[in-house]
Each structure stands twice: as structure tokens, then as C-alpha cells.
PDB file of N, CA, C and O in Angstrom:
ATOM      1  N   UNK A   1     244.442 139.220  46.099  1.00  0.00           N
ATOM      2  CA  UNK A   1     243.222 139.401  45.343  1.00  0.00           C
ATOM      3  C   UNK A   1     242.626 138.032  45.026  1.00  0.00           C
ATOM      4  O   UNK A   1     243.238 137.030  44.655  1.00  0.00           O
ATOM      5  N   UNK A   2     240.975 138.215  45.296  1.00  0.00           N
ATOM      6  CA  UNK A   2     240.291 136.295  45.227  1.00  0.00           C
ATOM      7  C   UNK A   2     240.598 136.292  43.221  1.00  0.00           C
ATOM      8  O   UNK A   2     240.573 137.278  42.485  1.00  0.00           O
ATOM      9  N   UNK A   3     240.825 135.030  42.884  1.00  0.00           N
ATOM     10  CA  UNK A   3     240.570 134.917  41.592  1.00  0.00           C
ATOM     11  C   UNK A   3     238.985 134.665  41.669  1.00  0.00           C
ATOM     12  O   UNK A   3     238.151 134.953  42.527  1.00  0.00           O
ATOM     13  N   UNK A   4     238.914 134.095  40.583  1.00  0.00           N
ATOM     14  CA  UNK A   4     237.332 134.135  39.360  1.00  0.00           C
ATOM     15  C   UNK A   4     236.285 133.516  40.734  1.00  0.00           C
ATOM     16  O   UNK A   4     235.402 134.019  41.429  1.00  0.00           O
ATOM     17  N   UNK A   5     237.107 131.840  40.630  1.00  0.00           N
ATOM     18  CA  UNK A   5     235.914 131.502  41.511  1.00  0.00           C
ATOM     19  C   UNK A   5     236.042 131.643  42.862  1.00  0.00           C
ATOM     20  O   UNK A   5     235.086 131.222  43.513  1.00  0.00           O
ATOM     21  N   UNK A   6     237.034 132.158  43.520  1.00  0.00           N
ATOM     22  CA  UNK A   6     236.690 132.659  45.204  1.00  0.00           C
ATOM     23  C   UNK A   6     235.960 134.133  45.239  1.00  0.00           C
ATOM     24  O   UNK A   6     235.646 134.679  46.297  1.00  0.00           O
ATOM     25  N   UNK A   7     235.763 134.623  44.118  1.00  0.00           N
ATOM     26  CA  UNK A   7     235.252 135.759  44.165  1.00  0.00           C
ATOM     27  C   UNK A   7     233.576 135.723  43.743  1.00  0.00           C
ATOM     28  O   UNK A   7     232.663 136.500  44.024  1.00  0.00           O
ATOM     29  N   UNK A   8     233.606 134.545  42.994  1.00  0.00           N
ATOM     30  CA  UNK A   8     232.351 134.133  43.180  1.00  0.00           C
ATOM     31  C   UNK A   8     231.613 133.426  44.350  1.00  0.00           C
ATOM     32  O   UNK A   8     230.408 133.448  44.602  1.00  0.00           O
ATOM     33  N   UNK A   9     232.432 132.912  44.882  1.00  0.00           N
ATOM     34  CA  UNK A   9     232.054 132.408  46.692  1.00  0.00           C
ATOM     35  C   UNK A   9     232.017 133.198  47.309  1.00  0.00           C
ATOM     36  O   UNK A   9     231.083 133.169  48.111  1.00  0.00           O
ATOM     37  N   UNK A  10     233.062 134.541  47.379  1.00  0.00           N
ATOM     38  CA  UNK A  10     232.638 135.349  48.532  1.00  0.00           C
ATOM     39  C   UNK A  10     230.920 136.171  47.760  1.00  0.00           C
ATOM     40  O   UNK A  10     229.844 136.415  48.305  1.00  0.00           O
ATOM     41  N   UNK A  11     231.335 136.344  46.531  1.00  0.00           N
ATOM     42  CA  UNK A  11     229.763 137.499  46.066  1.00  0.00           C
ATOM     43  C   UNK A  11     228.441 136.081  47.143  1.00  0.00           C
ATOM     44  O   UNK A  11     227.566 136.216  47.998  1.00  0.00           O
ATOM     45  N   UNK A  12     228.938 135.128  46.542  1.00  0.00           N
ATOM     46  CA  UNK A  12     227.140 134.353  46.719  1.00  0.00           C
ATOM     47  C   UNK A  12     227.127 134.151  48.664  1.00  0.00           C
ATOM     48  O   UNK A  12     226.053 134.163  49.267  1.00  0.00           O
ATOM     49  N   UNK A  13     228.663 133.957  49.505  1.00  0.00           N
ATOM     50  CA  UNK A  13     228.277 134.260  50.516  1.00  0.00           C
ATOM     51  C   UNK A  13     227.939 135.423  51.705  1.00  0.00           C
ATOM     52  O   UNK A  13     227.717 135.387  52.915  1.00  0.00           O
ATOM     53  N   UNK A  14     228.026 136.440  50.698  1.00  0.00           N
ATOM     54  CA  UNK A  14     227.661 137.975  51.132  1.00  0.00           C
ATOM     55  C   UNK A  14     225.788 138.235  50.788  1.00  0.00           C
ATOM     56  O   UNK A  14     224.832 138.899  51.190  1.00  0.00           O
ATOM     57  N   UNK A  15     226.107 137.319  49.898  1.00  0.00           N
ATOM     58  CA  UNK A  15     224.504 137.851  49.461  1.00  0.00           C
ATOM     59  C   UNK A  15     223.580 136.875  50.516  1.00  0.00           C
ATOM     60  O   UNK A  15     222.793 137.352  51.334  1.00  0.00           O
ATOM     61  N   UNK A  16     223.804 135.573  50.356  1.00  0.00           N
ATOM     62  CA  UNK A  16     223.251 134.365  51.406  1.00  0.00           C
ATOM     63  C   UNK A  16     222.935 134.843  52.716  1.00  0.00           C
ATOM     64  O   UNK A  16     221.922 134.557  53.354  1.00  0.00           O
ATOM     65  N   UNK A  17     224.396 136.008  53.271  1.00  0.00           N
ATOM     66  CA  UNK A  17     224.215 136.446  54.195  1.00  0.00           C
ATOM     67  C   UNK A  17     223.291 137.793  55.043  1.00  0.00           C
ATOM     68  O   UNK A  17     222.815 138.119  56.130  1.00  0.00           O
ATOM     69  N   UNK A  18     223.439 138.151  53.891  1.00  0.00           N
ATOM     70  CA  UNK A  18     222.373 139.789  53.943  1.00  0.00           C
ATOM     71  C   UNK A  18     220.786 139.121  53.767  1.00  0.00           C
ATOM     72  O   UNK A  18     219.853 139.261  54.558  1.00  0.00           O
ATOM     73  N   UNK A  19     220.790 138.501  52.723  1.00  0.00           N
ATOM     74  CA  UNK A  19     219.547 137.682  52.741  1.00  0.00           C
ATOM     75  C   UNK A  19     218.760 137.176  54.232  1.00  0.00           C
ATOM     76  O   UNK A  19     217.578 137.372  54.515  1.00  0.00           O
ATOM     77  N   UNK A  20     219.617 136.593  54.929  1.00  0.00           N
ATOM     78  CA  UNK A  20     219.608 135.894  55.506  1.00  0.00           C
ATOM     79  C   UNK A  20     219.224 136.807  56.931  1.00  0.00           C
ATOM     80  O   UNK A  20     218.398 136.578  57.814  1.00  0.00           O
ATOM     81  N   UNK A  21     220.397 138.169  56.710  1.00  0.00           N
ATOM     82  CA  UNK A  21     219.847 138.708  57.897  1.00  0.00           C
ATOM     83  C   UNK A  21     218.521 139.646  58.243  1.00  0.00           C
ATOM     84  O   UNK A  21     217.905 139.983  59.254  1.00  0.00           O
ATOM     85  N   UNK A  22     218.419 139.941  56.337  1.00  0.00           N
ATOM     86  CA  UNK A  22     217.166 140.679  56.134  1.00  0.00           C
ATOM     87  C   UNK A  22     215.944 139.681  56.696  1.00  0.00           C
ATOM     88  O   UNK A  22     215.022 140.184  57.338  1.00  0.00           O
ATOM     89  N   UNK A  23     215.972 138.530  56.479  1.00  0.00           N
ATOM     90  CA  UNK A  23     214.838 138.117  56.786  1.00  0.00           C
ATOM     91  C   UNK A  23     214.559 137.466  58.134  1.00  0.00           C
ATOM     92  O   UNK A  23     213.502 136.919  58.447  1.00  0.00           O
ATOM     93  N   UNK A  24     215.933 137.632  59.090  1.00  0.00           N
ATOM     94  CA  UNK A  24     215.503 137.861  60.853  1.00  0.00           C
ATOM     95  C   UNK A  24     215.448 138.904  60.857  1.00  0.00           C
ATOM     96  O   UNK A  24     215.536 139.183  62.052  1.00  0.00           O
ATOM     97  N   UNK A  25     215.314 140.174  60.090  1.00  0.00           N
ATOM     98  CA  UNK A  25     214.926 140.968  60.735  1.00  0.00           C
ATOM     99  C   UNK A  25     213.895 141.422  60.287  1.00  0.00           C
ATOM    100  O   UNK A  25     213.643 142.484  60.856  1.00  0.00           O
ATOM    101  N   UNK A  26     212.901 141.069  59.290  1.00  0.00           N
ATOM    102  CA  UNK A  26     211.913 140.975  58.992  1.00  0.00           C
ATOM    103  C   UNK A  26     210.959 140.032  60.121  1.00  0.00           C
ATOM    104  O   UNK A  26     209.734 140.070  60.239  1.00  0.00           O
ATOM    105  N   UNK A  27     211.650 139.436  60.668  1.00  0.00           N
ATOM    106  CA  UNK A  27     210.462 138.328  60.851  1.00  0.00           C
ATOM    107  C   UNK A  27     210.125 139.079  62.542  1.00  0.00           C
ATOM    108  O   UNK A  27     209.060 139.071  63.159  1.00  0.00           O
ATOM    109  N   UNK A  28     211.746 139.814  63.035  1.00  0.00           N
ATOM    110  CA  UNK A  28     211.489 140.123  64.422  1.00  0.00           C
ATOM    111  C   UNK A  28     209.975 140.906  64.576  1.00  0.00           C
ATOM    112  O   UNK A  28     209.254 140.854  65.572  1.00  0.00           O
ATOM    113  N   UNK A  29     209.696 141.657  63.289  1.00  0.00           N
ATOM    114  CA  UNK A  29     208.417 142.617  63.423  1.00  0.00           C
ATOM    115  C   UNK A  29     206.889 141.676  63.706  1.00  0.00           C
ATOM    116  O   UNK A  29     205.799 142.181  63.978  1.00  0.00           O
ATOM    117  N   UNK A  30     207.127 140.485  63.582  1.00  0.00           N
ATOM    118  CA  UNK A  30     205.930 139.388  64.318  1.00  0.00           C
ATOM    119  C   UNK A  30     206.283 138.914  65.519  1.00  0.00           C
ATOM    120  O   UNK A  30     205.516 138.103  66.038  1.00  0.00           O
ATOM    121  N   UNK A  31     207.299 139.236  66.109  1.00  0.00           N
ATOM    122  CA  UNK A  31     207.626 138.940  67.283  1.00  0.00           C
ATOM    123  C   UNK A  31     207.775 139.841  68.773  1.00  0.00           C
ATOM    124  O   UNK A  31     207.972 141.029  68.518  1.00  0.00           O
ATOM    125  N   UNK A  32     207.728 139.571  70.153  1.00  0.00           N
ATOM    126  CA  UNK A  32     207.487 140.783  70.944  1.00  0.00           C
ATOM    127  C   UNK A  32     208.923 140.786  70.983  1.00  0.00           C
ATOM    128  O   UNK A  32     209.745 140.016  70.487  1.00  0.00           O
ATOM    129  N   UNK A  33     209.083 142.153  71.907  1.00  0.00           N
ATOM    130  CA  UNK A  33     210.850 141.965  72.046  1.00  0.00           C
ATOM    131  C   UNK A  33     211.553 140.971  72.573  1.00  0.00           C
ATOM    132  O   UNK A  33     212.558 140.459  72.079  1.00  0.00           O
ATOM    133  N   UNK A  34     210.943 140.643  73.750  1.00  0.00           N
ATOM    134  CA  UNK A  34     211.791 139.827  74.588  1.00  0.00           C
ATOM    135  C   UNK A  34     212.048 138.174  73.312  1.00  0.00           C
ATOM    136  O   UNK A  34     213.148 137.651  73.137  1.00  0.00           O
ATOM    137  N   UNK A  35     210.958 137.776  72.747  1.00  0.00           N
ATOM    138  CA  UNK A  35     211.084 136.439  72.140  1.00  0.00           C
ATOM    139  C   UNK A  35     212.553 137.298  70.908  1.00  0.00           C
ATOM    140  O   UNK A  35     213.731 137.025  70.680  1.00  0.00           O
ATOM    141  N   UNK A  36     211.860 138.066  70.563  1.00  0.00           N
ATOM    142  CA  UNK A  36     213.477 138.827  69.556  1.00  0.00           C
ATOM    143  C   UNK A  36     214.481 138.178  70.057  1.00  0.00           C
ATOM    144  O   UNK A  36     215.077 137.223  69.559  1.00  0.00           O
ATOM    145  N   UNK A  37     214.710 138.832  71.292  1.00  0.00           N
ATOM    146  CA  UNK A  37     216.456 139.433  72.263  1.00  0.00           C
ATOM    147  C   UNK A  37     216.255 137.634  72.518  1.00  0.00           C
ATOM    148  O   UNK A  37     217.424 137.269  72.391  1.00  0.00           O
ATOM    149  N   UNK A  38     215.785 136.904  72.679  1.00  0.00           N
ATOM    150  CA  UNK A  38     216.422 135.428  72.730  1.00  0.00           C
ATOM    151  C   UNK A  38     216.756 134.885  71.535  1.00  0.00           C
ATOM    152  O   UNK A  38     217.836 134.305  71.418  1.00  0.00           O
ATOM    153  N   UNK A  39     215.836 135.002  70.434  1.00  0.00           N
ATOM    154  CA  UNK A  39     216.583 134.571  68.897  1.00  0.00           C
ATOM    155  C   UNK A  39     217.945 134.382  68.994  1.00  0.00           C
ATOM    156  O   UNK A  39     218.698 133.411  68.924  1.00  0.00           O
ATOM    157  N   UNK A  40     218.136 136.326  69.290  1.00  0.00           N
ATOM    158  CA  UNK A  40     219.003 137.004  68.493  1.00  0.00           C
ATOM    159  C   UNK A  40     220.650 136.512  69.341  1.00  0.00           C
ATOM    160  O   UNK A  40     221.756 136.363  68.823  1.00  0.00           O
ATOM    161  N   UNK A  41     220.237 136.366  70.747  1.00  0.00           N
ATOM    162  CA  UNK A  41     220.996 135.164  71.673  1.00  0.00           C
ATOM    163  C   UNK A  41     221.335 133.893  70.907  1.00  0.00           C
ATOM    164  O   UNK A  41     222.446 133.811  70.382  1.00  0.00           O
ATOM    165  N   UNK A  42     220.682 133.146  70.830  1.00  0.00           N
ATOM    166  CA  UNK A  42     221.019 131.725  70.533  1.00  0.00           C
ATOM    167  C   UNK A  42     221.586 131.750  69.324  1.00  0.00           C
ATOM    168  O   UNK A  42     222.406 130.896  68.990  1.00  0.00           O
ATOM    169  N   UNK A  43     221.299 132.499  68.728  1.00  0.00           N
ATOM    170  CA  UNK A  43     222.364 132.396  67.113  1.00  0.00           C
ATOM    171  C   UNK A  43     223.930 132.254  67.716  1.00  0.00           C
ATOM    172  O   UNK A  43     224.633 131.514  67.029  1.00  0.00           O
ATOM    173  N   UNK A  44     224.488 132.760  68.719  1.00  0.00           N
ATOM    174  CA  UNK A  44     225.504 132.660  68.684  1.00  0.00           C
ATOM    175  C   UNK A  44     225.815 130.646  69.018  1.00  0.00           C
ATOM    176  O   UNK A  44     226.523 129.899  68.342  1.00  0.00           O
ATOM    177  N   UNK A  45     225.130 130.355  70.051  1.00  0.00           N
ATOM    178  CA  UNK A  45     224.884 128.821  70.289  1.00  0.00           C
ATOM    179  C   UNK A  45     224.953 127.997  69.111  1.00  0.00           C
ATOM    180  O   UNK A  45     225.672 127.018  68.914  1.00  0.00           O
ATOM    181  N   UNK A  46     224.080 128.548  68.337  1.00  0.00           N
ATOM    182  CA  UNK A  46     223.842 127.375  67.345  1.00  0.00           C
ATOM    183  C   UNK A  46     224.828 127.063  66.365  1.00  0.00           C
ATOM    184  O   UNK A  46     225.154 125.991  65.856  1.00  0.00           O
ATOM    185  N   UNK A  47     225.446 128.851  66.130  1.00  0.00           N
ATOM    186  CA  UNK A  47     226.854 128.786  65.591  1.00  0.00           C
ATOM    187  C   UNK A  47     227.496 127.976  65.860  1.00  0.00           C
ATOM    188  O   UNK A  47     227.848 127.256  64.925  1.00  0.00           O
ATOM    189  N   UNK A  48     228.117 127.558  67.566  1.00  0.00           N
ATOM    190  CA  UNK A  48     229.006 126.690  67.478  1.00  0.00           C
ATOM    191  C   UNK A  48     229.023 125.494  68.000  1.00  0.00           C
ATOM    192  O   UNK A  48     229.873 124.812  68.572  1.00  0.00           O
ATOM    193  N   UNK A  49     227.392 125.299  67.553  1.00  0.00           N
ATOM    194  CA  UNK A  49     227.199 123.820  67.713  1.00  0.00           C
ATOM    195  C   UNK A  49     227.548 123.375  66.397  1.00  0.00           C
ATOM    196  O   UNK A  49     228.146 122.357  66.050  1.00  0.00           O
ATOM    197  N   UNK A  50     226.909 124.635  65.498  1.00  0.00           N
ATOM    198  CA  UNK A  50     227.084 124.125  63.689  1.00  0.00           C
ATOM    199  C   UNK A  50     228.683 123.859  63.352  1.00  0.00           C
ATOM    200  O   UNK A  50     229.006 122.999  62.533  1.00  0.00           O
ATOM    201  N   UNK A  51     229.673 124.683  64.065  1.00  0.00           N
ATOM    202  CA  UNK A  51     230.858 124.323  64.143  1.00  0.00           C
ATOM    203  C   UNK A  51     231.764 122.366  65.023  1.00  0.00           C
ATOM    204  O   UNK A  51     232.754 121.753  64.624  1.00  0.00           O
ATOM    205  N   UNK A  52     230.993 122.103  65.992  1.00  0.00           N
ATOM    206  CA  UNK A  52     231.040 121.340  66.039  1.00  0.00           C
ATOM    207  C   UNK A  52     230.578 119.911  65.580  1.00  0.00           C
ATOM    208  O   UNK A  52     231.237 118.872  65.597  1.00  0.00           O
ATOM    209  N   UNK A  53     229.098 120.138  65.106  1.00  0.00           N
ATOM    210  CA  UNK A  53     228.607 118.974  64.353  1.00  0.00           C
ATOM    211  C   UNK A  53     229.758 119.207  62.911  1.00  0.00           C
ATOM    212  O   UNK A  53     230.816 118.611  63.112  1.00  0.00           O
ATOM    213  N   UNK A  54     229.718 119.839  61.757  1.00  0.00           N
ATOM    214  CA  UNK A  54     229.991 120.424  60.604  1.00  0.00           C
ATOM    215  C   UNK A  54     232.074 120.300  60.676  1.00  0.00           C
ATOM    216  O   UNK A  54     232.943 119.918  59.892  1.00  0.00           O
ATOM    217  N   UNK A  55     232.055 120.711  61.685  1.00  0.00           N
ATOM    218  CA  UNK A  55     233.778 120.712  61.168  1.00  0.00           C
ATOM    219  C   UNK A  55     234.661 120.806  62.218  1.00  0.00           C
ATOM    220  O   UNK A  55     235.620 121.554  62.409  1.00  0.00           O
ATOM    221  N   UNK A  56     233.963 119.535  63.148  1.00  0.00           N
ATOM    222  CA  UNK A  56     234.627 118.941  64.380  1.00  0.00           C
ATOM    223  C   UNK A  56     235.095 119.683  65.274  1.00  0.00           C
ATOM    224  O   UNK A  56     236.075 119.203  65.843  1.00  0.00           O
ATOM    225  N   UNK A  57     234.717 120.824  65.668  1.00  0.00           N
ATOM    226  CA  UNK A  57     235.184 121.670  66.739  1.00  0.00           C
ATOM    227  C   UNK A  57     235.229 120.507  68.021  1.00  0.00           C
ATOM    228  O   UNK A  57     234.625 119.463  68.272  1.00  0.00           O
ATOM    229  N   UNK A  58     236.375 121.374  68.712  1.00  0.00           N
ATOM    230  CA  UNK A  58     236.624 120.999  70.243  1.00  0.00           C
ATOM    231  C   UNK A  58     235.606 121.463  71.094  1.00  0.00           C
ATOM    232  O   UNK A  58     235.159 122.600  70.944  1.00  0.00           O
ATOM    233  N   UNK A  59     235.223 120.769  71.902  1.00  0.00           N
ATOM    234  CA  UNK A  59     234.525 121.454  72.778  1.00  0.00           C
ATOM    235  C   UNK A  59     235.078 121.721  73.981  1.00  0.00           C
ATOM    236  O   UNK A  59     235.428 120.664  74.506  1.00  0.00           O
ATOM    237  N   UNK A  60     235.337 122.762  74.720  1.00  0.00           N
ATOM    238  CA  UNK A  60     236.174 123.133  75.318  1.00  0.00           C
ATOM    239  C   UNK A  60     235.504 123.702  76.803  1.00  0.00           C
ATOM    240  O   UNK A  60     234.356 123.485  77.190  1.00  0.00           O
ATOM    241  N   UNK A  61     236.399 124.371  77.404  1.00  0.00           N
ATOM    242  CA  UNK A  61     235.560 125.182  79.108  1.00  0.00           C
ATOM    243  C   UNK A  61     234.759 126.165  78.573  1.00  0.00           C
ATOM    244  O   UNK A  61     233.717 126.462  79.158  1.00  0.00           O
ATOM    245  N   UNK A  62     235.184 126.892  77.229  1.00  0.00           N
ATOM    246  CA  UNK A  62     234.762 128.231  77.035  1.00  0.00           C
ATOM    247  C   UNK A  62     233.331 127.955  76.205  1.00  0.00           C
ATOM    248  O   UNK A  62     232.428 128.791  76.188  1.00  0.00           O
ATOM    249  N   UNK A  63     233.284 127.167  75.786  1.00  0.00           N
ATOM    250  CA  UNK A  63     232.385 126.823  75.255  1.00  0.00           C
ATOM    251  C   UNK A  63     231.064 126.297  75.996  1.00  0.00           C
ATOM    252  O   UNK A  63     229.950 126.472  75.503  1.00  0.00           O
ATOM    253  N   UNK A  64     231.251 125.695  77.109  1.00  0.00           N
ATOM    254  CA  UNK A  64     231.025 125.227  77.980  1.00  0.00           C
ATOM    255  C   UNK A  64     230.260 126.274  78.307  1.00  0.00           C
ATOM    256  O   UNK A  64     229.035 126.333  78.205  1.00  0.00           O
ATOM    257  N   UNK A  65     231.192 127.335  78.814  1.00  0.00           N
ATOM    258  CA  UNK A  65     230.720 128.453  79.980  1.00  0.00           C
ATOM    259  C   UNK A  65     230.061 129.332  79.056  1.00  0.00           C
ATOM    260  O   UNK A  65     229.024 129.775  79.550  1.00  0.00           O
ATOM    261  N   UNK A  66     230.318 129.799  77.737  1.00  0.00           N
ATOM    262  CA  UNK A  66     229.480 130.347  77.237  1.00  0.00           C
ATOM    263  C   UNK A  66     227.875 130.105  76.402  1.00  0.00           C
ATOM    264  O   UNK A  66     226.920 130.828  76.120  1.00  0.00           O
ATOM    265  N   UNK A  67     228.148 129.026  76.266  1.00  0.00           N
ATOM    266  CA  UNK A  67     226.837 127.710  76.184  1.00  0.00           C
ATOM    267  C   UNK A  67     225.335 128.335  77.214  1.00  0.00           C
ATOM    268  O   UNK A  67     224.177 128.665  76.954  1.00  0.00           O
ATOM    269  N   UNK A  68     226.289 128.230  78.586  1.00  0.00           N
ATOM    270  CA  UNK A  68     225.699 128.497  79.767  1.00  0.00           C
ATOM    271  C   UNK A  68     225.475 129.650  80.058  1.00  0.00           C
ATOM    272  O   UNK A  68     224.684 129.727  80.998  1.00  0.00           O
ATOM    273  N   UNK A  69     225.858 130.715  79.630  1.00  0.00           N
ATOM    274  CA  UNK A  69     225.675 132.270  79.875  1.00  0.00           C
ATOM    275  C   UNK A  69     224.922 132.424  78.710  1.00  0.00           C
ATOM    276  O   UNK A  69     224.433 133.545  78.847  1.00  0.00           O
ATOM    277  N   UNK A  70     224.495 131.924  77.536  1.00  0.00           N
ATOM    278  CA  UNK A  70     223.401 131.911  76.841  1.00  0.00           C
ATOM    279  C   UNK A  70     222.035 131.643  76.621  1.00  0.00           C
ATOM    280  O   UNK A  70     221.116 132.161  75.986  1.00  0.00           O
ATOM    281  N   UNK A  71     222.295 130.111  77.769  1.00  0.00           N
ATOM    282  CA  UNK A  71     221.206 129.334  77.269  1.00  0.00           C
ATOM    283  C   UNK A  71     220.201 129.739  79.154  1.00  0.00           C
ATOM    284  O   UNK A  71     218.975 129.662  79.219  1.00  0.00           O
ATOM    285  N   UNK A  72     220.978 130.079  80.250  1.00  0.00           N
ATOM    286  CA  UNK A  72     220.416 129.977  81.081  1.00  0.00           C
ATOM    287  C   UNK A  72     219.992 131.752  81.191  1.00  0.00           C
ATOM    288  O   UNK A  72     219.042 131.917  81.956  1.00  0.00           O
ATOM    289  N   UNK A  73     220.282 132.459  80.854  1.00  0.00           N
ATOM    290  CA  UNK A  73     219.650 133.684  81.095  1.00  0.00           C
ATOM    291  C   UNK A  73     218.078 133.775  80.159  1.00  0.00           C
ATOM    292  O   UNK A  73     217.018 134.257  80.557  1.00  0.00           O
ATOM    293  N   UNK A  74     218.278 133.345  79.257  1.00  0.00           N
ATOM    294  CA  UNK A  74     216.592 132.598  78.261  1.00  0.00           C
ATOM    295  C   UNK A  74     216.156 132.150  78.902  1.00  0.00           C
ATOM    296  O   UNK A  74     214.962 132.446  78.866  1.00  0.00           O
ATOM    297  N   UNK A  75     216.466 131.214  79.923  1.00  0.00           N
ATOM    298  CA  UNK A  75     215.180 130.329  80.741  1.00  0.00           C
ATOM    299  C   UNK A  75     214.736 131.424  81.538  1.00  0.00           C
ATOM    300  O   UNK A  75     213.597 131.889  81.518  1.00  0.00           O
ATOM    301  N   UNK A  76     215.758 131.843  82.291  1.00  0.00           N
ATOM    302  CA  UNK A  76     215.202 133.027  83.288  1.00  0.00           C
ATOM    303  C   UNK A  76     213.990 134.017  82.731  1.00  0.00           C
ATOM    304  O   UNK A  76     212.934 134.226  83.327  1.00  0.00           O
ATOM    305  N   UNK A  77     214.425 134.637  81.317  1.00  0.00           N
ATOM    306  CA  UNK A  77     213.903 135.429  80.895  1.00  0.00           C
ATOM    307  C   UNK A  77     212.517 134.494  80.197  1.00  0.00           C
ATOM    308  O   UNK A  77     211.596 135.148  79.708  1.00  0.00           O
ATOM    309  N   UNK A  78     212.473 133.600  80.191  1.00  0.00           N
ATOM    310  CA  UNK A  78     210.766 132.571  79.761  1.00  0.00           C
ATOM    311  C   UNK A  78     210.268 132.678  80.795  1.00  0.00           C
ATOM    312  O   UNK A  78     209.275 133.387  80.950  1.00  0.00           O
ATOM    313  N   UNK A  79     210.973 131.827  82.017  1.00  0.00           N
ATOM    314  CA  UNK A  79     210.299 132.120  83.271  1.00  0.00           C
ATOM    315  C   UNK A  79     209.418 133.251  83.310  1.00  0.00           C
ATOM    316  O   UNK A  79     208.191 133.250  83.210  1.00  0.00           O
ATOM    317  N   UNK A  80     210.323 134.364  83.491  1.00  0.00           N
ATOM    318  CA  UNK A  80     209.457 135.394  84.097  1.00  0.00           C
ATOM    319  C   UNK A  80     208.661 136.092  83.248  1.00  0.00           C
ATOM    320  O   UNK A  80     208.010 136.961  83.827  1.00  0.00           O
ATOM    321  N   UNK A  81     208.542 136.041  82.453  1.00  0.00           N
ATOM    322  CA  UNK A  81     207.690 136.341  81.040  1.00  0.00           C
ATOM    323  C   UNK A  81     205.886 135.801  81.332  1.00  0.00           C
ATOM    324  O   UNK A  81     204.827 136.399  81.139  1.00  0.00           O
ATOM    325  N   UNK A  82     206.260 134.128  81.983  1.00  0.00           N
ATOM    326  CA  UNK A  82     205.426 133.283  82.244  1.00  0.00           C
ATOM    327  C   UNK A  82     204.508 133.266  83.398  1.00  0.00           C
ATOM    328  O   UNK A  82     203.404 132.749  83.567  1.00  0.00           O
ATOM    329  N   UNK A  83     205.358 134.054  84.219  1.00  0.00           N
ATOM    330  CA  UNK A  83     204.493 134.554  85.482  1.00  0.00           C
ATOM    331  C   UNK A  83     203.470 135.281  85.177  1.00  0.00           C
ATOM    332  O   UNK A  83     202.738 135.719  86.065  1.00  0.00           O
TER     333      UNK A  83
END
């Protein structure tokens, strides 16, 4: 069981977080789908870049390769958007 103040860290990072998701998903309703479905992509990227700048992650193959299965299916999908 969290005592006093981890239970106050998890309340304020539950709320930070709902907050947080309420308002991408507020914002997707100004956006078309496709610009959405890339957002909603790169969050995972930025995650673990924020992990590596923030608290020295390794950067590794998987990271690597999933970097790349993120970031290059978005170009594709700008590309052809652009045609």
C-alpha cells in the first residue's frame, strides 16, 4: 500500500495523465484522420527518446528498428497524402 506521499504522486500522475489524454483527444476533432493516426504514432517515438534524453536509456537494435517502423511509414503516409 503507497503511503501519504506516493499516493499523492500517483493521484497527481493519473490526473496529469487523463488530462493529458483528454486533450489529444480533443484536439484530434481539428484534425483529418490520417494527420490523427500519425500523432497518435509518434507518441510512442517521442516516449523513448524522452527516455533517453531524461534517464539515459540505451539505445539499442530494437529501438533502432522500431524508431524505423514508426517514423518511415509517416513519410509514406505524407507522401501520398501529397500527391
Amino acid at each position: 500500500m503507497p503511503d501519504k506521499s506516493e499516493f499523492i504522486l500517483l493521484t497527481l500522475s493519473s490526473l496529469t495523465a487523463t488530462a493529458g489524454q483528454w486533450v489529444l483527444t480533443y484536439g484530434m476533432k481539428f484534425v483529418s484522420a490520417t494527420v490523427s493516426s500519425i500523432i497518435s504514432m509518434t507518441r510512442i517515438f517521442f516516449a523513448a527518446m524522452f527516455g533517453i534524453i531524461l534517464f539515459n536509456d540505451t539505445i539499442d537494435i530494437f529501438i533502432i528498428i522500431g524508431a524505423a517502423l514508426i517514423i518511415i511509414p509517416n513519410i509514406l503516409i505524407l507522401k501520398e497524402k501529397n500527391k
